[in-house]
PAGU-122495 format. One record per residue (C-alpha): y, x, z. Coordinates in Angstrom, 2 decimals, decimal comma. Each point is the difference from the previous one (the first is absolute). Last residue first. Layout:
% residues N
         Y         X         Z
         Y         X         Z
...
***
This chain:
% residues 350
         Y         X         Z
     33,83     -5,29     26,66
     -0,74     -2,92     -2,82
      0,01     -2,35      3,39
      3,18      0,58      0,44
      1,42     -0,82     -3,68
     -2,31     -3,46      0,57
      2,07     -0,63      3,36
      3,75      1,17     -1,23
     -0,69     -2,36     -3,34
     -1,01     -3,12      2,65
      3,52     -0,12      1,68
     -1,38     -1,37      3,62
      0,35      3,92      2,17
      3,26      0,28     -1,24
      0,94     -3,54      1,59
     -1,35      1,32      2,99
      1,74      3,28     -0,34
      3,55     -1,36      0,51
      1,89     -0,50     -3,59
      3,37      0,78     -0,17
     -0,18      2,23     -3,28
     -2,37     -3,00     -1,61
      2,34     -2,44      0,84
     -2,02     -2,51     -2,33
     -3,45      1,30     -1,72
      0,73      2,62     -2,83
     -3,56      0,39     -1,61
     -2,11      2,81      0,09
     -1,51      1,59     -3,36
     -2,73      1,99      0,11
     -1,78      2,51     -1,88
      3,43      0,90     -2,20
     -1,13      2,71     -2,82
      1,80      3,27     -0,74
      2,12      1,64     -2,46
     -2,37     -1,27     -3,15
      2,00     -2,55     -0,61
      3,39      0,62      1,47
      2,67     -0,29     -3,14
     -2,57     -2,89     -0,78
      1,32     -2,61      2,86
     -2,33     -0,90      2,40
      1,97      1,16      2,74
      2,98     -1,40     -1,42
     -1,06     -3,58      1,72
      2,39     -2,23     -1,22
      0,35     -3,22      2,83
     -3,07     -3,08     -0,83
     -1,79      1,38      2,55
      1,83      1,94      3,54
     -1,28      3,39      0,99
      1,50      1,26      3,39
     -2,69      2,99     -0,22
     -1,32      1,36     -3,16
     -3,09      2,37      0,86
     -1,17      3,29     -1,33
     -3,37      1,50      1,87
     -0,03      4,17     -0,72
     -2,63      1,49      1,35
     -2,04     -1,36     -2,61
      0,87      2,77     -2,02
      2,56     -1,20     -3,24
      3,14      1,67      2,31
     -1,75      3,27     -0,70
      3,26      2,25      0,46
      2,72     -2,16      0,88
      3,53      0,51     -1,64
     -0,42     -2,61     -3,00
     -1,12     -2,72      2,55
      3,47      0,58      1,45
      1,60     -0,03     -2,76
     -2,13     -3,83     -0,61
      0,71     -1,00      3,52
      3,64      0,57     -0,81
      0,19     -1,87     -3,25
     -1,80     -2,56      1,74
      2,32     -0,60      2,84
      3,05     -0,17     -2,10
     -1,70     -2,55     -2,35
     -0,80     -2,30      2,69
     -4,10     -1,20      0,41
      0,00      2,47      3,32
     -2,51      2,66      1,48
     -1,64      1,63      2,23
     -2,15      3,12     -0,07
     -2,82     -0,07      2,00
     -1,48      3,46      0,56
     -3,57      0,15      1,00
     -2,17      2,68      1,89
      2,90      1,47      0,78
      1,01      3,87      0,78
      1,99      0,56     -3,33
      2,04     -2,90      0,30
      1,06      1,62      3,15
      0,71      3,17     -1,66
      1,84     -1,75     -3,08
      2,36     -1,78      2,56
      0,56      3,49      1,64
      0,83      1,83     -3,35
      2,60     -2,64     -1,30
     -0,30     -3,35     -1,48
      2,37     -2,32      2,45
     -0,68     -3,16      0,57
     -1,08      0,61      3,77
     -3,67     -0,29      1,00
     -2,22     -2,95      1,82
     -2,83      1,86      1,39
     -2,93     -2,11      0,83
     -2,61      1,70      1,74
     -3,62     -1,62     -0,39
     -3,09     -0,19      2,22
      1,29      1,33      2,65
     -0,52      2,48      3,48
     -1,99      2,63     -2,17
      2,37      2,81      1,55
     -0,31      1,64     -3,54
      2,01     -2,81     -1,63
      2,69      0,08      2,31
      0,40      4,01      0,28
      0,44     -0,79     -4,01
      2,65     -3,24      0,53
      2,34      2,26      2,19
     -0,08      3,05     -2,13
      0,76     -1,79     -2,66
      2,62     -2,02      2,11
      1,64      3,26      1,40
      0,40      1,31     -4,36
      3,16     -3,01      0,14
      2,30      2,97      1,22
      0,76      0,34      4,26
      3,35      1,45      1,34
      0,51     -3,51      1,89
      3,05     -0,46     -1,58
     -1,73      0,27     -3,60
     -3,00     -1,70      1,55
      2,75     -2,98      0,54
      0,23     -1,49      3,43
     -1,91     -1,59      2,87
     -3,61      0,54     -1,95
     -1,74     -3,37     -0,60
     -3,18     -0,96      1,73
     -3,46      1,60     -1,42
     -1,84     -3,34     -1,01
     -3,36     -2,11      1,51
     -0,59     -3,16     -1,42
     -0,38     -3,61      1,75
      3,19      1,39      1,57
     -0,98      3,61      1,37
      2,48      3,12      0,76
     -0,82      3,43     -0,56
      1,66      2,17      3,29
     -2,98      1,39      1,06
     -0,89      1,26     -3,10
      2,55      3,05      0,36
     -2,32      2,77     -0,10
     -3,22     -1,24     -1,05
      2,21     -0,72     -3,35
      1,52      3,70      0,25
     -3,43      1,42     -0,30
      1,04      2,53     -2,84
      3,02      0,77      1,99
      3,51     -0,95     -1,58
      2,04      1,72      2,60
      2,90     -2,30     -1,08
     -2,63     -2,99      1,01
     -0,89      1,11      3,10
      3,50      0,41      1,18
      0,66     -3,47     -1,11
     -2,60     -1,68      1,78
      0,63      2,62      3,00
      3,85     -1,24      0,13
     -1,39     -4,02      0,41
      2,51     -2,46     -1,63
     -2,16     -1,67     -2,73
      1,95     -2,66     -0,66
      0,17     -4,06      0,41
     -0,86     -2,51     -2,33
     -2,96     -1,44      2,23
     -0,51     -3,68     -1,66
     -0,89      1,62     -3,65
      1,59     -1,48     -3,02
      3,65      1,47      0,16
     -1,63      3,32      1,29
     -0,21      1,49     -3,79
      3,07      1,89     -0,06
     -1,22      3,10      0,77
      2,38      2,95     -1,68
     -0,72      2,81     -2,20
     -3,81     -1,35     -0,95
     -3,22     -0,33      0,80
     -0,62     -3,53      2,11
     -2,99      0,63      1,39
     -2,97     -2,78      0,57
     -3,30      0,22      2,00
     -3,17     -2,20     -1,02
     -3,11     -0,50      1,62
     -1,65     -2,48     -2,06
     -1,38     -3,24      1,75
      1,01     -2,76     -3,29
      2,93     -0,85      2,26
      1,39      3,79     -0,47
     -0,94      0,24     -3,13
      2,59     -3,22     -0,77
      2,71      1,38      2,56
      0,36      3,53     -2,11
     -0,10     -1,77     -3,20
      2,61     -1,95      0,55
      1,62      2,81      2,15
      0,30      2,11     -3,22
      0,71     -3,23     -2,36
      2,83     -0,50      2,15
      1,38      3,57      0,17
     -0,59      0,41     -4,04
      2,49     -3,35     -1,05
      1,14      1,53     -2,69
      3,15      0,45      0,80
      0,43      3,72     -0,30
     -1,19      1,93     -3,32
     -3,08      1,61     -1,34
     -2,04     -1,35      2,59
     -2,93      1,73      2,43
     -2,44     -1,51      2,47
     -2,74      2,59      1,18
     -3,04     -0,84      1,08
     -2,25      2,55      1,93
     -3,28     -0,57      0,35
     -2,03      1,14      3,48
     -3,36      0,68     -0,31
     -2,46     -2,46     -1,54
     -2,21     -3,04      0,25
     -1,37     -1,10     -3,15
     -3,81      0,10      0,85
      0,94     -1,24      3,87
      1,70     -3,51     -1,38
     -2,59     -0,57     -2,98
     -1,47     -2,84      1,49
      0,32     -1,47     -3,64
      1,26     -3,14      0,71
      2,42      1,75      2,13
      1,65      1,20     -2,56
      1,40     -2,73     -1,73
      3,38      1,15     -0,78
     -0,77      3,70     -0,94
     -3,22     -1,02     -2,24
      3,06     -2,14     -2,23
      2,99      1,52      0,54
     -1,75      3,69      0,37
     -2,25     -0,71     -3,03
      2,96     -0,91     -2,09
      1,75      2,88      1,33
     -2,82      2,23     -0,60
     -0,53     -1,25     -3,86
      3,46      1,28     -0,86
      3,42     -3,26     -0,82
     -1,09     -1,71     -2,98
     -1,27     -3,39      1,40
      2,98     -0,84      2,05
     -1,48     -1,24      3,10
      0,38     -4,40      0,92
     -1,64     -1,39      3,43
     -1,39     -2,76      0,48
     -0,53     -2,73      2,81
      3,45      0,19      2,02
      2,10      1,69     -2,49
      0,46      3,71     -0,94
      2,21      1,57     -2,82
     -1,84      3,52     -0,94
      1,49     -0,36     -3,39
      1,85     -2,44     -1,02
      2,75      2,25     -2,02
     -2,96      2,36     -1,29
     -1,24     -2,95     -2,22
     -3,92      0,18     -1,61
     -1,07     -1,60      3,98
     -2,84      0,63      1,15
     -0,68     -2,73      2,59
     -2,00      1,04      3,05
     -1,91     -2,94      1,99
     -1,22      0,53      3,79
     -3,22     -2,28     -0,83
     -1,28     -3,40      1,74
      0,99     -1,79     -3,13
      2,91     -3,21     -0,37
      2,05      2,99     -1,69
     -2,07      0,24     -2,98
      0,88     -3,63     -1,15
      3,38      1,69     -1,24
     -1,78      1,71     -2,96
      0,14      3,83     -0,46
     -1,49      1,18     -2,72
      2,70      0,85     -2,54
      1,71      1,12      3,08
     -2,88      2,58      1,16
     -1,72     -0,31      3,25
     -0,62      1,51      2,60
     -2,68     -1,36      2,60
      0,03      1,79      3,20
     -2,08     -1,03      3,21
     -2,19     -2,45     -1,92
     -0,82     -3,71      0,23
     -1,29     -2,48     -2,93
     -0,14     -3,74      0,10
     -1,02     -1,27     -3,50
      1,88     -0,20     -2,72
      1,08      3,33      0,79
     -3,02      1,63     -2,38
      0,43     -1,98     -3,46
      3,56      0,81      0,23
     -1,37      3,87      0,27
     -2,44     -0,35     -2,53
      2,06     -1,35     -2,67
      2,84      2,38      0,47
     -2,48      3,13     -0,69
      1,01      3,08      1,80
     -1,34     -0,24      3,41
     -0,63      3,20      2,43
     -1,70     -0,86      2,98
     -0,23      2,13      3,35
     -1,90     -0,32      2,85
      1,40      2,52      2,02
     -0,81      1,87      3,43
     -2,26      2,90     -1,97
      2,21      1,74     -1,92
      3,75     -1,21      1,34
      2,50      2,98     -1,35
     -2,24      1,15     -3,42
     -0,83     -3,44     -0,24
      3,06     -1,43      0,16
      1,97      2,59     -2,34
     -2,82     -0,05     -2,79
     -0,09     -3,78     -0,55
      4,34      0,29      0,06
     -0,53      3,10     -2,92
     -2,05     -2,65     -1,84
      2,10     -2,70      0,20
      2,60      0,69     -2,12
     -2,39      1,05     -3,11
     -1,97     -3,27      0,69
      3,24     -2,21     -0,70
     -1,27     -3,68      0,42
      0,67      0,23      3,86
     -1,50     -1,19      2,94
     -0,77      2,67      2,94
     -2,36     -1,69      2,70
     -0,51      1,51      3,49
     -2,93     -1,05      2,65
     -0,24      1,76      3,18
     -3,35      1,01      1,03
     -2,31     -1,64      1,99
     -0,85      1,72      3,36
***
């Protein structure tokens, strides 16, 4: 079977290197892969018809013409505001965000080319969304997400981790869980409580524990259930990811969920307010640098000040995606979710 081909244009040798190492390491054997430094050479190449599963390319290299190419083209942008922006033939990554989620936009995304579907198959990942501060928009990105694996054959359940569900406003069954055992079961807290009260997860394109009828306070349950909830989960082997979309506070239970995932997205917000929180937030999270950690701005609208780029937070953390606001966004149905481009590509990263 011929192998895939992938070319990796850029002047800067020192900045490609650690991307040569990455792909090979991950795709020995199923690549073709050409590393081009010298402008002259590469315009001289595309002037003739050329076709490749990835081409990246730098933006001192880039030329428009590249686009009428059979190749899935990757911009590398030198500007974290356009970063990871997607449009129908090309797609834009930040160029200083780590060398795995480069690969992982860029491998990640064309995937099948590679036939590398059983070699990166793996056990359940948890996801969990997190904010700093309310309004962010972390509900909508969670069910974004939720519907786009879900279409792309994942087996994906949702649960809504905090003090009160509130989420039902986008499902079509908004009703509660009303069964004594489910709640009986989930007081007891048994290791196997999922296999327990599974019988009563709902499906709509994605399957979801329904909301509770009242308050855990009222129920005489704490937030430590959904822990124990998304781990008997994750050992039943039923899904390929668990989103867990989590309250704003930071408190012991929030930190234990966070603690369980395979990722943590934290999202975000260009306003002042909402930066200055993600950034004491940032400042309370032991190894928030890992790649564990995935930041994104959600809601972002260009040309309004963005203070997450402002210098009182260099250094804090570093935005991998940025999601603009599309109309309504808070009344949005989950088809229209499923069409916002930014919700796709972050999906894909998972």
């Amino acid at each position: 079977m011929e192998k895939a081909r992938v070319i990796i244009a850029d002047t800067d040798i020192n900045y490609i290197i650690p991307l040569q190492l990455k792909f090979v390491k991950e795709l020995w054997g199923q690549i073709r892969l050409e590393i081009i430094t010298d402008r002259d050479y590469f315009k001289e190449l595309f002037m003739k018809p050329q076709e490749a599963e990835i081409l990246m390319v730098s933006e001192e290299m880039y030329d428009p013409s590249l686009r009428k190419h059979n190749v899935s083209l990757f911009l590398m942008t030198e500007q974290p505001g356009e970063g990871s922006a997607v449009q129908s033939d090309m797609v834009r990554i930040y160029k200083y965000v780590s060398v795995k989620e480069i690969f992982d936009k860029t491998a990640g995304r064309r995937i099948g080319a590679f036939h590398l579907a059983e070699r990166l198959k793996k056990e359940t990942q948890v996801i969990t969304l997190a904010s700093a501060s309310g309004g962010v928009g972390k509900t909508t990105l969670a069910m974004g997400i939720g519907l786009y694996l879900a279409r792309e054959g994942k087996r994906v359940l949702y649960v809504d981790a905090e003090h009160i569900n509130t989420f039902g406003s986008k499902l079509g069954n908004q009703s509660a869980v009303t069964a004594p055992d489910v709640y009986r079961k989930l007081a007891q807290g048994e290791k196997r409580i999922y296999q327990d009260i599974k019988h009563v997860v709902r499906r709509e394109i994605f399957d979801y524990m329904p909301p509770l009828k009242a308050a855990l306070m009222s129920l005489g349950l704490d937030l430590s259930v959904y822990e124990k909830l998304v781990l008997s989960a994750k050992e039943s082997a039923d899904y390929d990811f668990i989103l867990v979309d989590t309250s704003n506070a930071f408190d012991l239970y929030k930190a234990g969920l966070m603690d369980i995932s395979d990722k943590v997205i934290i999202v975000l917000q260009q306003g002042k307010n909402a930066a200055y929180a993600a950034k004491t937030f940032a400042e309370n999270v032991n190894g928030i640098h890992a790649e564990k950690y995935v930041f994104v701005c959600n809601k972002y609208e260009k040309g309004k000040y963005n203070a997450l780029t402002s210098p009182e937070l260099a250094g804090k953390f570093t935005v991998s995606q940025y999601i603009e606001n599309f109309a309504d966004s808070e009344e949005a149905d989950m088809e229209k979710m499923s069409r916002v481009p930014a919700i796709g590509q972050l999906s894909l990263l998972l």
